[in-house]
C-alpha positions as CSV (number, residue, x, y, z in Angstrom):
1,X,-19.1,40.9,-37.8
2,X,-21.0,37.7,-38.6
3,X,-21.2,34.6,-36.6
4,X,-19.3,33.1,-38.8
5,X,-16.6,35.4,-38.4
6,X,-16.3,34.8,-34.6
7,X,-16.0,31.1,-34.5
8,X,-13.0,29.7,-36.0
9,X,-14.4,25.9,-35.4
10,X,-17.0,24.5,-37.2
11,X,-19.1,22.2,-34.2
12,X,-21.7,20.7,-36.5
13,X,-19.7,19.3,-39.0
14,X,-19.0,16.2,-37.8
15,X,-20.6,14.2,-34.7
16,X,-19.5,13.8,-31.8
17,X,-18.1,10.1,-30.4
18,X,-21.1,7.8,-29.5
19,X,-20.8,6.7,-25.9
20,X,-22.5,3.3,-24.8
21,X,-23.6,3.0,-21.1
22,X,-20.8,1.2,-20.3
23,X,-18.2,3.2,-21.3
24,X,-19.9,6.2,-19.3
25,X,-20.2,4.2,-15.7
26,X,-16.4,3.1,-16.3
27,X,-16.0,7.3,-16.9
28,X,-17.8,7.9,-13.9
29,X,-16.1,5.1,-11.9
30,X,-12.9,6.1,-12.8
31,X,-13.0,9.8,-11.6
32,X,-14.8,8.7,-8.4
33,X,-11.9,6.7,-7.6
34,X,-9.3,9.3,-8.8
35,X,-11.5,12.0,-6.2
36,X,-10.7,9.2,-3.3
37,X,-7.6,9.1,-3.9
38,X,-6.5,12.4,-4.1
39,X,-8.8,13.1,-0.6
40,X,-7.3,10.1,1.0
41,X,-3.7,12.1,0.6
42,X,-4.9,14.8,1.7
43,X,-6.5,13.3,4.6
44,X,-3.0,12.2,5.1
45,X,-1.2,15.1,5.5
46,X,-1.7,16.2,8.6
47,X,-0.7,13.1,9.9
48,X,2.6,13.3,8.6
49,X,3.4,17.0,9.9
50,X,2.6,16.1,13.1
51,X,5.5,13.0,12.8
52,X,7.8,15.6,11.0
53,X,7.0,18.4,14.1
54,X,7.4,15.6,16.7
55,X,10.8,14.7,15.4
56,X,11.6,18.0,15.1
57,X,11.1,18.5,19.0
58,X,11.9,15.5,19.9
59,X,15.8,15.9,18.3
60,X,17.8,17.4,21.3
61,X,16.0,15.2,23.5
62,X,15.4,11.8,22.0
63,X,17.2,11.4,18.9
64,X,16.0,7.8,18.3
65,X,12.2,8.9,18.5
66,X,13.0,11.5,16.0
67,X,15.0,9.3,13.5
68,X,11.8,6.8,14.1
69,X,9.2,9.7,13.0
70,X,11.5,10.7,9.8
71,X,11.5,7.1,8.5
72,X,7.7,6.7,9.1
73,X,7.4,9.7,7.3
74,X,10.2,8.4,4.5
75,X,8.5,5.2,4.5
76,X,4.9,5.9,3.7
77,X,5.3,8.8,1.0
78,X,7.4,6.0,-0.7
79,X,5.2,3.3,0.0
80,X,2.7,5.6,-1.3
81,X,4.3,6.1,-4.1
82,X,4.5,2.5,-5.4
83,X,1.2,2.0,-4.7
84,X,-0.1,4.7,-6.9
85,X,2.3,3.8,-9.9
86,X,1.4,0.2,-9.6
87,X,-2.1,1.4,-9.4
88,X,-2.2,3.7,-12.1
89,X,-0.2,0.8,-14.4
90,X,-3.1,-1.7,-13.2
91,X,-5.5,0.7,-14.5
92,X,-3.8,1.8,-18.0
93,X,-3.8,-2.1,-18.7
94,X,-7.1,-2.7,-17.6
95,X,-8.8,-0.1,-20.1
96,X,-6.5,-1.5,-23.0
């Protein structure tokens, strides 16, 4: 079997995309503050299982401190939320 036989792409017949300085530090930027992101919800999640386990202890004995932990809990994952979309929508515009 030839090499030409095993690759069903040609790679050298066109070139590849020219990529200015720029373009590569707004890459590079980008994915940086992707990777923060994604460890700053993670870093995150502990916090909010402790809430959810305290509210889960605390319901035969203080209801209200348990209904307070559930709608921190409720109120930052959607808080969260919004700030990511309106993130994410500030950042699709800005590389338009």
């Amino acid at each position: 079997m030839n090499d030409t036989e095993k690759n069903i792409y040609d790679f050298e017949s066109a070139e590849p995309p020219a990529l200015s300085e720029r373009e590569l530090c707004d890459r590079l930027e980008k994915r940086s503050a992707k990777r923060a992101a994604i460890i700053l919800v993670f870093a995150n999640l502990p916090v909010y299982a402790a809430a959810l386990l305290i509210a889960a202890r605390a319901y035969k004995t203080d209801p209200l401190v348990s209904l307070f932990c559930v709608c921190f809990v409720v109120f930052i994952a959607v808080s969260g939320i919004l700030c990511a979309a309106v993130y994410s929508i500030k950042e699709e515009k800005r590389h338009e």
